[in-house]
Backbone as CSV, one residue per row, in Angstrom:
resi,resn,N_x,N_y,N_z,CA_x,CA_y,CA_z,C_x,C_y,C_z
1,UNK,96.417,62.541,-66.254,95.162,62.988,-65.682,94.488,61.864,-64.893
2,UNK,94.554,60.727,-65.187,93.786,59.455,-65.026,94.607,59.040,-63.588
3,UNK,96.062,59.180,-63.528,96.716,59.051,-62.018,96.370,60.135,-60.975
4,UNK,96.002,61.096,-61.194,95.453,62.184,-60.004,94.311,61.980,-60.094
5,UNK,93.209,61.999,-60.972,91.494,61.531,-60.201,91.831,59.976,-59.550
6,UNK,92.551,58.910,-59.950,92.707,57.517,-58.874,92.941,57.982,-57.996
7,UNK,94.000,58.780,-57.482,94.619,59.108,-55.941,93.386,59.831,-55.781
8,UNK,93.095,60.840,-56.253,91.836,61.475,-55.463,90.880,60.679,-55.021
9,UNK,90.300,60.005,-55.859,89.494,58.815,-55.268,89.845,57.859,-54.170
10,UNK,91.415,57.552,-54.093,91.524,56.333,-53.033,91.641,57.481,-51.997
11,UNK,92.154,58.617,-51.893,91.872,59.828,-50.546,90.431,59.748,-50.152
12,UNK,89.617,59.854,-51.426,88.763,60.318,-50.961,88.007,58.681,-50.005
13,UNK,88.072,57.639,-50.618,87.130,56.537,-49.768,88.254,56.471,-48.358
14,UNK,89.298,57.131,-47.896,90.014,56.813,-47.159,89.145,57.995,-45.897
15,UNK,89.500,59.018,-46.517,88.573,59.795,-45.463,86.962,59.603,-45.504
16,UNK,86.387,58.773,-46.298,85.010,58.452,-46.200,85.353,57.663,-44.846
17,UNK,85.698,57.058,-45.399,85.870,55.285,-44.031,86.534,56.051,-42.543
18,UNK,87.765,57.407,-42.528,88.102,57.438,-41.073,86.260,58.178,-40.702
19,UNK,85.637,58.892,-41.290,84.557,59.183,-41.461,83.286,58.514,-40.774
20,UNK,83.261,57.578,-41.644,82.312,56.250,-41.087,82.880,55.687,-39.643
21,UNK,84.021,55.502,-39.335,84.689,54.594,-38.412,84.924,55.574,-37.220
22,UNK,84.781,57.115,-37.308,84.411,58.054,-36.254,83.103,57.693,-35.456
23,UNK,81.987,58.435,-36.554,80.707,58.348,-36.571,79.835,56.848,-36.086
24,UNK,80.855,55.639,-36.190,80.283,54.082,-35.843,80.721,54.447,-34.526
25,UNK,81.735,54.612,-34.080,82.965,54.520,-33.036,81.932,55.195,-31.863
26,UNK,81.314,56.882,-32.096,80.999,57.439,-31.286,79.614,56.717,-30.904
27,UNK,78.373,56.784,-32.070,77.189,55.956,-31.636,77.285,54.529,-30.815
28,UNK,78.191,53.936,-31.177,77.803,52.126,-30.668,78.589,52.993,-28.981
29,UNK,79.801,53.775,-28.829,80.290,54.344,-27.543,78.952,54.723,-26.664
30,UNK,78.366,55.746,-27.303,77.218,56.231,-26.281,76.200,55.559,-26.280
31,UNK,76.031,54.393,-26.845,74.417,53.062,-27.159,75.496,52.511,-25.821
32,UNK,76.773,51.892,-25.217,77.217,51.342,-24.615,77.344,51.830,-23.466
33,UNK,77.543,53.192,-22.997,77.188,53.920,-21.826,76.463,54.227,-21.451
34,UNK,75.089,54.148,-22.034,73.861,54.470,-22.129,73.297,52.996,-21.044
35,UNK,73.926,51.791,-21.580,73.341,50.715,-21.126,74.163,50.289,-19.908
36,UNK,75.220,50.752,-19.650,76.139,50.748,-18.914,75.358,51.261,-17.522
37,UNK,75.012,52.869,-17.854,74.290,53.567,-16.974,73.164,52.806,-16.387
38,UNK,72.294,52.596,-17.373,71.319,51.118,-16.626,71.648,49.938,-15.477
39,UNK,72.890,49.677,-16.150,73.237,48.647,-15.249,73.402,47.261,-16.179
40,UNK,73.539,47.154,-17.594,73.047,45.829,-18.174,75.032,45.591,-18.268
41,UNK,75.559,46.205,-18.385,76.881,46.492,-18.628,77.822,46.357,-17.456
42,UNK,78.732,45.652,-17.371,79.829,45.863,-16.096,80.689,46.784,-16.272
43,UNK,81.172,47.703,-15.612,82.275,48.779,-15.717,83.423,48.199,-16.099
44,UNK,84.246,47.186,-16.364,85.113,46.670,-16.534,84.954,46.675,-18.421
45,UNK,83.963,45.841,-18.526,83.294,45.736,-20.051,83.395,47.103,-20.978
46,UNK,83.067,47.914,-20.127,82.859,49.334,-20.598,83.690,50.081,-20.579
47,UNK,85.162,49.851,-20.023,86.077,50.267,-19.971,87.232,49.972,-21.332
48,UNK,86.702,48.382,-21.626,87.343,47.813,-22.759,86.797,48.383,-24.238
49,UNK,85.522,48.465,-24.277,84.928,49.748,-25.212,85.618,51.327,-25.155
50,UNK,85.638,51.735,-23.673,86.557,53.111,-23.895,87.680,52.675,-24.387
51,UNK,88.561,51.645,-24.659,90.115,51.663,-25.428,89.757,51.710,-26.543
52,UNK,88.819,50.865,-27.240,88.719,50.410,-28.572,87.935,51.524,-29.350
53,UNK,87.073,52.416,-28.470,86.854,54.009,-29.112,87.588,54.540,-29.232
54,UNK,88.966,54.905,-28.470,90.167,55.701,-28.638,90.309,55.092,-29.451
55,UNK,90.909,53.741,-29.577,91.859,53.154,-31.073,91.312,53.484,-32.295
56,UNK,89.757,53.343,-32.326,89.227,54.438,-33.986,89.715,55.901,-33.752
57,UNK,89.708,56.168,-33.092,89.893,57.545,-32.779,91.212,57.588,-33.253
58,UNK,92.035,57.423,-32.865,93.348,57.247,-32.671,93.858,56.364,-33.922
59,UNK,93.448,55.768,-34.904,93.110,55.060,-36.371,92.908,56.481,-37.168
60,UNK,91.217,56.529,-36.855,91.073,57.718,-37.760,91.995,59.007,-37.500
61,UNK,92.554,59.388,-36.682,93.525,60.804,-36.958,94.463,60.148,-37.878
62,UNK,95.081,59.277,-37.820,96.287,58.843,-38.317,96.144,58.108,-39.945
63,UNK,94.683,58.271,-40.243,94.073,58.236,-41.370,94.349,59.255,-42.226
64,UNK,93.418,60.692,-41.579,93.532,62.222,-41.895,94.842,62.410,-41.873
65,UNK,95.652,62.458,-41.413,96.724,63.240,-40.975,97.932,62.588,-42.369
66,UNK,97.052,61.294,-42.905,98.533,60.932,-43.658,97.532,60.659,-45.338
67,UNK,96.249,61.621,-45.050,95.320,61.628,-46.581,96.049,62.821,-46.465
68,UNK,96.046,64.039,-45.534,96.376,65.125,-45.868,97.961,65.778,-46.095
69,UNK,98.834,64.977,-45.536,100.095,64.976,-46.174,100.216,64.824,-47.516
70,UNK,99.926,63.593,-47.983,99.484,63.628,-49.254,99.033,64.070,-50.265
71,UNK,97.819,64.729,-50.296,97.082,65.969,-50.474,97.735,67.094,-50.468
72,UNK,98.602,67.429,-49.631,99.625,68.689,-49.558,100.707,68.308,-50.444
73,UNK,101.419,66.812,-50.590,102.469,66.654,-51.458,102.308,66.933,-52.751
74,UNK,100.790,65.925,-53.302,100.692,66.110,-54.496,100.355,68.048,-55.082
75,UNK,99.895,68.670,-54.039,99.455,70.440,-54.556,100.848,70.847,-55.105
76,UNK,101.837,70.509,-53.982,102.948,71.064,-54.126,103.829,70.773,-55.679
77,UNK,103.273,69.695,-56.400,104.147,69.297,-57.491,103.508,69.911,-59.028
């Protein structure tokens, strides 16, 4: 019993964090285009922010996608 609530728990802070690391990813993105739009920002700068939003992006799916394999393995047993 004590090995399935641990795994549930380390799933669960795993999708907390792709969670958090969405939700950081998108705000500090649009606080950065926002200032961009102003002008305080060089398009070049802001371009290096659009990769590193995909890469959470692109982090967090690959977060989900391998809590929920998991999640499906352990139902199955």
């Amino acid at each position: 019993m004590t090995d399935r609530s641990d795994l549930e728990l380390s799933l669960a802070r795993q999708q907390r964090a792709a969670g958090f690391a969405i939700a950081g990813a998108v705000v500090v993105w649009m606080g950065l285009q926002f200032l961009g739009a102003q002008g305080y920002i060089t398009t070049r700068v802001l371009f290096l922010f659009d990769f590193a939003a995909l890469a959470v992006m692109v982090w967090a799916l690959v977060v989900t996608y391998r809590v929920w394999r998991r999640k499906r393995a352990n139902d199955s047993r």
